[in-house]
N, C-alpha and C positions, 0 to 999 in steps of 0.2 A: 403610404408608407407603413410599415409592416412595424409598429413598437414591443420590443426584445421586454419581458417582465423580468423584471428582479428575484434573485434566489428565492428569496422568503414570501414573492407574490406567487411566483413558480409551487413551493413548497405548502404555502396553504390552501394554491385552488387545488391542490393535489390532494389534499386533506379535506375536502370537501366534495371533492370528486369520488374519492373511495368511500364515501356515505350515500353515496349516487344522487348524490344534488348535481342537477341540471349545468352545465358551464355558465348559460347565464342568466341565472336566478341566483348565482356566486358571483358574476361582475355588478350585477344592480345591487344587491346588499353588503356585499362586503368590502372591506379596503384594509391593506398593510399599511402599517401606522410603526414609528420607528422614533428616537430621540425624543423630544419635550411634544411630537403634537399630541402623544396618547392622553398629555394630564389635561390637552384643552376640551376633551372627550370624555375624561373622568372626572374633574376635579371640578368640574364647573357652578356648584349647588353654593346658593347665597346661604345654603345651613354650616357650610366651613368656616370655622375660623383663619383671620388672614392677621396679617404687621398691618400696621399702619402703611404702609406703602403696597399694599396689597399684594405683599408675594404669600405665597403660601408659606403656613411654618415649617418648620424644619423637623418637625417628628412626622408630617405627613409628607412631604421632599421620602425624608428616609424611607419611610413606610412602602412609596410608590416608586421608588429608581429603579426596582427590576424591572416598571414597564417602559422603559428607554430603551432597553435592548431588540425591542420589537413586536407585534404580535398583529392577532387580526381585530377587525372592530365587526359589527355588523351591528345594523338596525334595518327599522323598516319605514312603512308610513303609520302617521297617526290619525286614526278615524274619529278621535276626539277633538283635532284640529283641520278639516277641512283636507283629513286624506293628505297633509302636508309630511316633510319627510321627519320621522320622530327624533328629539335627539336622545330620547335615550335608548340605551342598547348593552352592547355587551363586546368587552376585548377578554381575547383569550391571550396570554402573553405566551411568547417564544420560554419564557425561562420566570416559570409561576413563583410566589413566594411561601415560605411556610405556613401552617394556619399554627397560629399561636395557642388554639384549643385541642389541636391535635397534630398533635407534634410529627407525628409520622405520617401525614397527612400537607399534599401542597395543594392551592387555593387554585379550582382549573379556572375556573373564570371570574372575570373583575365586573362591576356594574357601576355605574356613577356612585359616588361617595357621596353619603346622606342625602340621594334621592331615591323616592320608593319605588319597586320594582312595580315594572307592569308587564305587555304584553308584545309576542311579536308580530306583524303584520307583514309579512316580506312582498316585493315587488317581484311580480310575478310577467314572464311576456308573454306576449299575445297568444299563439303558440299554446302555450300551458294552461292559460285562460278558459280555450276551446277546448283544453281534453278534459279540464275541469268540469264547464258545461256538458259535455259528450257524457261522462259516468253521471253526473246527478241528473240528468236529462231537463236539463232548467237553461233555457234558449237566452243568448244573449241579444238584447235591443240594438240598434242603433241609439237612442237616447243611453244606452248602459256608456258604449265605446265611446259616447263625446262627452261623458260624464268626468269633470277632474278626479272622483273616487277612483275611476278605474273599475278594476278587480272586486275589491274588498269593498267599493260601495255597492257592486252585483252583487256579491256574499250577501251580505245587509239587505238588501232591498229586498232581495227576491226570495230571503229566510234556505240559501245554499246550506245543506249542510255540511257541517264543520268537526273539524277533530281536533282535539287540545294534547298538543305532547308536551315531551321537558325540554327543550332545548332548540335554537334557532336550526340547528343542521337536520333534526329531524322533521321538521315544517320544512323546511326545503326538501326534503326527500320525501313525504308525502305529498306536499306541491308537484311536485317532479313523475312522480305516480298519477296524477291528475285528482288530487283529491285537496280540497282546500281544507288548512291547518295554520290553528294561531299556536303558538309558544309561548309558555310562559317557562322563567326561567330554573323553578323548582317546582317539586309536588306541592307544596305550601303555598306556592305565590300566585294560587286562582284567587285566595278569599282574604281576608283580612278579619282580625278580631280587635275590637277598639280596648287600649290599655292606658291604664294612673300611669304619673310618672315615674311609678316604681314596676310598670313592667306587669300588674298585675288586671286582668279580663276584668274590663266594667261593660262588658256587651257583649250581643252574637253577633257570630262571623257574617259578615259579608262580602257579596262579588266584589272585586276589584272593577273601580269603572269602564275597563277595556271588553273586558267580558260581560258584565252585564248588560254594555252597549248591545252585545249578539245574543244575547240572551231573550229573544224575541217568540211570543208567543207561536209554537206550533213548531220550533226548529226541530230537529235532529242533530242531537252534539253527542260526539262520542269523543272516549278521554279510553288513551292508549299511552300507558306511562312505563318505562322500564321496569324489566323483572328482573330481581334479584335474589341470590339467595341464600342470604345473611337474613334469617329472622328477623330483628329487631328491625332491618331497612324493609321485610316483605310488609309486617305490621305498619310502620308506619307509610308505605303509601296508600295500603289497604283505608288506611282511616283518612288521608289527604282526598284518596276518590270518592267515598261516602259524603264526605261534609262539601268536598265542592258539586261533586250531583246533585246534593240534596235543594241544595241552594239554585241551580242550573235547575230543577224542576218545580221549586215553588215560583219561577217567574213563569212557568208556562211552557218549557223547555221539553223534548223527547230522549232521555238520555242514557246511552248503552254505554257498556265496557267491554271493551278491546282488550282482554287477557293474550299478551305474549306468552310461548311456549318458553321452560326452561330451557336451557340451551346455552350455548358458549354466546351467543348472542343478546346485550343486553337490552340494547334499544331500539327501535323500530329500523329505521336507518340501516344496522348491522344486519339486521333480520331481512329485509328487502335484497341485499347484498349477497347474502349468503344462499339465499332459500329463492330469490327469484317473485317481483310483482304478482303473481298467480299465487304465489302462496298468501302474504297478505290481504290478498283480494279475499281470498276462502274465510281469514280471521276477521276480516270487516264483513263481512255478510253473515255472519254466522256470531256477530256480536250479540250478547243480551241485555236487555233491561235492566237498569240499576239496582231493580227489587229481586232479581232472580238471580243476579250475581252477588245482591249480599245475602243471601239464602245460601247461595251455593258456600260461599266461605265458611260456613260452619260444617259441611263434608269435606272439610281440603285438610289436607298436614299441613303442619307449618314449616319442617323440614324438606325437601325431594328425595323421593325414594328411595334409596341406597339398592335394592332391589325390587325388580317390577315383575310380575308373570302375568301370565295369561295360558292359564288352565285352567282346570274345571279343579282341583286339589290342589292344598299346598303341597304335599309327598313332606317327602324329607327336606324340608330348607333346613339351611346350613345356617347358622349363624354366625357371622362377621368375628375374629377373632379378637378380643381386646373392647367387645365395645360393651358402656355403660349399661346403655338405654336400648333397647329395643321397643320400637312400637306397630303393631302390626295391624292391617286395616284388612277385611278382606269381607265378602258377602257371607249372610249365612250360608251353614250346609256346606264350606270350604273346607272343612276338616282344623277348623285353629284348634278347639277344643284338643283335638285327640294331638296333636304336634306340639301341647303343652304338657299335654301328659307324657308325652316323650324327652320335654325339655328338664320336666319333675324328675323322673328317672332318673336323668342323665345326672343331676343335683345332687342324689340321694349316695347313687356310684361314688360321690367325690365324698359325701362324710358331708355336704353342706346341707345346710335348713332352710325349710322356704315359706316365703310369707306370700297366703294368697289373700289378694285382697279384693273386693266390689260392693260395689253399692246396695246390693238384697241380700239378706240374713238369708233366704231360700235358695240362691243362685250359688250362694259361698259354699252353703250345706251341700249342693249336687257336685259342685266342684271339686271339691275334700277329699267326698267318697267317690269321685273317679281316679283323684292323684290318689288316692291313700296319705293321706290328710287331716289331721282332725283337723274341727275346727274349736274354733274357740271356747261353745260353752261344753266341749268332748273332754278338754284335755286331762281335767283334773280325775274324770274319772275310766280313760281310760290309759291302758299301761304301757303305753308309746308317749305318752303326756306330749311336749312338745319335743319330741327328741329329733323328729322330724319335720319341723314347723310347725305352724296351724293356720287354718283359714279365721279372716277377719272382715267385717262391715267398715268401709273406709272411716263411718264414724265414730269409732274403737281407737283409732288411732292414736291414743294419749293416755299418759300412764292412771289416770285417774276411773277407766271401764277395767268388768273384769278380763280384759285383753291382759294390764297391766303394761303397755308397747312400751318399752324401750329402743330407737332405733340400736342403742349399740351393739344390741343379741344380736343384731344381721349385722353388723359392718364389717367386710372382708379388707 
């Protein structure tokens, strides 16, 4: 007998399907949860306040009634408890609630209330198992298959390596790629820093027990987390992958970064999707070491490009109408120099003054005298004084050197 799924079971293997999660590595983890069963899945932590008659109170009732309407749940197994199935996990609801810290801002996914997040192990079939084994070339036993671990206790046993994303959809769609992937469920929730009851660091961070279960002498773990780019979010995963590598390598661990390409695509999942397994495949093989990829962040922008070339000059660039800041990156012997001296020009045309500023008293001096330029200690005696700006040592920059800096003489 052929059983008809429900709209909303219909709608989210559908949504999981368009992140190219397997169809059934989505029937083993996931399930549509609807009316009161979502609070027996959220709300179950003996850290909740109850009534006396043990119902739950009525500001957490409130709090949690949008998840009545419906949503999906997913967990996986836990390797902490004999590979048994975990209960905690994660519901995404049909219709999210506001985040009260950020008002324009709704909450995509829910976790058990007052229990601490950990990690996700997803049930993976047989099937996925072998293409698993097939890329890392790490043969499975008969003792693996009549093993209750399964899957995830060949991971573990045999040190398979592993990838750490943000999110259970994208371990299934790395799963699904044939590549084994645990989830945790932010950039943050690899490691843990112990805190007073007022919230303030009395210790260093450490792995969360799921992860440093795998965390096993000689592995390869690689951590491929969404790219974004809003500064302030690029920064701070930036600094979530250094401190859980760090930690992923003082137990003995091999551990690269999986840098995604900017792009309309923000997570692995979407990027698989869009671009095609072959592409991904190129980005994991071509991952580097966690020491050459924090080496490498100090040659990166922290903005993307607004324009990109590939020539041997800049020529004439144009600059962007209306904008602040301009920063320009390019090798020596590109011509910046002489496209500043054209930007000086162009300054001068308008009646505006310009402040050149760098870090050597001798660099600012050569720079000066190509814009035509004094610099700072020229002005007084010569008869352009600053009419036309003047060059400065960025450590001038306050009215107390004989610069005398004012920002308000430049503010247009």
């Amino acid at each position: 007998m052929r059983i008809i799924e429900s709209d909303s079971q219909a709608k989210h293997l559908q949504e999981w399907l368009d992140s190219g999660v397997d169809e059934e590595i989505f029937h083993l983890n996931v399930r549509s949860l609807s009316g009161t069963s979502p609070y027996e899945y959220l709300l179950y932590s003996p850290k909740i306040s109850r009534r006396n008659d043990g119902r739950l109170r009525d500001r957490d009732l409130k709090k949690y009634q949008h998840i009545e309407l419906g949503g999906w749940w997913c967990s996986g197994v836990d390797p902490l408890n004999e590979y048994a199935l975990m209960m905690w996990g994660c519901f995404k609801p049909d219709h999210p609630r506001r985040d009260r810290q950020k008002i324009h801002k709704f909450i995509k996914y829910e976790h058990p209330y007052r229990e601490e997040t950990r990690a996700f192990f997803l049930l993976v079939p047989n099937r996925i198992w072998v293409k698993v084994s097939n890329r890392s070339g790490i043969p499975i036993t008969e003792e693996d298959l009549q093993h209750p671990g399964g899957f995830w206790h060949w991971v573990w046993r045999h040190n398979v390596p592993v990838t750490i994303v943000e999110g259970a959809k994208k371990a299934g769609a790395l799963l699904t790629a044939g590549y084994a992937a645990i989830a945790i469920p932010g950039v943050n929730a690899g490691y843990r820093t112990p805190q007073d009851e007022y919230g303030n660091a009395i210790g260093k961070p450490n792995l969360i027990p799921d992860l440093k279960h795998f965390a096993t002498q000689g592995r390869q773990v690689n951590i491929c987390f969404d790219q974004d780019n809003k500064p302030e979010t690029v920064q701070r995963v930036r600094t979530a992958i250094s401190r859980m590598g760090r930690l992923l390598v003082n137990e003995g661990c091999s551990l690269r970064v999986i840098d995604l390409p900017f792009g309309a695509e923000k997570g692995v999942d979407d990027f698989i999707v869009a671009h095609g397994q072959p592409a991904f495949d190129a980005l994991y093989n071509t991952a580097v070491a966690l020491e050459l990829w924090e080496i490498k962040l100090f040659t990166l922008l922290t903005y993307p490009p607004a324009i990109a070339l590939n020539q041997r000059f800049l020529g004439q660039l144009l600059v962007p109408e209306g904008e602040k800041l301009i920063i320009l990156k390019a090798p020596k012997g590109t011509g910046k120099t002489e496209w500043l001296a054209t930007e000086v020009a162009k300054a001068h045309d308008q009646e505006r003054r310009v402040l050149i500023i760098t870090h050597r008293i001798q660099l600012g001096e050569a720079l000066c005298n190509r814009f035509g330029v004094n610099y700072v200690t020229e002005v007084r005696t010569n008869e352009t004084g600053t009419l036309l700006g003047y060059g400065v040592c960025v450590d001038s920059l306050h009215q107390e050197s004989q610069a005398r800096f004012n920002p308000n003489d430049f503010w247009q």
